[in-house]
N, C-alpha and C positions, 0 to 999 in steps of 0.2 A: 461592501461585504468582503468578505475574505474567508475561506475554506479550509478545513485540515484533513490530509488524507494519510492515513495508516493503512503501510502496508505489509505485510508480513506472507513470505514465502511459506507454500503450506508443504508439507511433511517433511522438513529440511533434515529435522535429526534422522530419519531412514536415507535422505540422501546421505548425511556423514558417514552414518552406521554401515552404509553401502561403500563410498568409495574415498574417505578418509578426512579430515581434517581438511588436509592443504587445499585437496578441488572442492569440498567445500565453502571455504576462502576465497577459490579463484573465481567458483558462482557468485560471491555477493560482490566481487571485484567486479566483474560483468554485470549484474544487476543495476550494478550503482552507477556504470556509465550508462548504461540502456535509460534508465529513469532520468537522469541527468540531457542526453540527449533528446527525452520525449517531455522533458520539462519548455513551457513556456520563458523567454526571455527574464519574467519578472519570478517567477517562480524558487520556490525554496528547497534543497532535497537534500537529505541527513540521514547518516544512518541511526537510528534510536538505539539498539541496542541489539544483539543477537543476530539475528534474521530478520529483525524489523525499520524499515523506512519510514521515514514520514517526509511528505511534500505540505510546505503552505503555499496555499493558491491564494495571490492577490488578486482583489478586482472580481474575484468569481463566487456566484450564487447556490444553492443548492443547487439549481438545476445544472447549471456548467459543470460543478463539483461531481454532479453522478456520470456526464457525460466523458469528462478527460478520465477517472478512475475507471471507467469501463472501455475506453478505449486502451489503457494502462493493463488492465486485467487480457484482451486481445493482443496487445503488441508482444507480451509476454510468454503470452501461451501461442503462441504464431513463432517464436524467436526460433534461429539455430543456437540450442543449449552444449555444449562438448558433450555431455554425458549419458543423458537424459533429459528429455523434456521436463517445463516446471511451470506451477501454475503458483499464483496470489492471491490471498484472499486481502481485498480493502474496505476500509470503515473508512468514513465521511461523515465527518461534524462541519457544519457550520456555524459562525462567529454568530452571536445575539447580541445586540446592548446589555445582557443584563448578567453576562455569563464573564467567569473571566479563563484566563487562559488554561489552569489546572482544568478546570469545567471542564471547558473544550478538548481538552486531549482525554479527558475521563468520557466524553460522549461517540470522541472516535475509536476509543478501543472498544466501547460496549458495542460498538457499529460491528466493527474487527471482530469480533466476537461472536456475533450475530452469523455474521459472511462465513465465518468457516462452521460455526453449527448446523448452518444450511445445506453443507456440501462442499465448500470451498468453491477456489476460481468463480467468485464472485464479489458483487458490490453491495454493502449494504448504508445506508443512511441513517443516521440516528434519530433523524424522524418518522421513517420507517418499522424503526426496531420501539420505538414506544405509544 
């Protein structure tokens, strides 16, 4: 099995709005070593787009998938931030035989999706959200 975690910093455009562009920038510069660091050896970390990461978890099940994403979700909201503290919200798809890969990235933003309509700074599963 193998896992897809999306993860997306929540209210980032009020941090821009708040203190500019560039430490904007220099948050997801930090972000991206912080997840890079808290990635497993075999592990995959990319930025998607905006304010969005995505990690593929080799080897790892649903259940592992909810536990590194919520450890992911704590190491983040625990971190020293420069400016302000920040939190993530993650969606978690897991691979199926029958799904293919658009699938899969289309079950962990509805995950994504799910995690910040809850509240944010949290995990949600795309088994969970249906």
């Amino acid at each position: 099995p193998f896992s897809l975690l999306m993860i997306d910093v929540d209210n980032f455009k009020m941090y821009n709005d708040k203190f500019g562009h560039l430490p904007g920038d220099e948050l997801l510069i930090l972000l991206a070593r912080l997840l890079q660091t808290e990635a497993r050896a075999n592990d995959f970390v990319a930025r998607y787009g905006g304010e969005e990461f995505s990690m593929i978890l080799p080897n790892t099940d649903l259940e592992g998938a909810i536990i590194i994403a919520e450890r992911l979700c704590k190491t983040i909201r625990d971190a020293a931030w420069p400016l302000r503290p920040i939190t993530v919200s993650i969606g978690v798809a897991t691979a199926e035989p029958e799904i293919d890969i658009f699938s899969l990235i289309e079950r962990a933003d509805k995950a994504l999706y799910f995690s910040k309509a809850q509240g944010r700074d949290q995990v949600a599963h795309f088994q969970m959200v249906n």
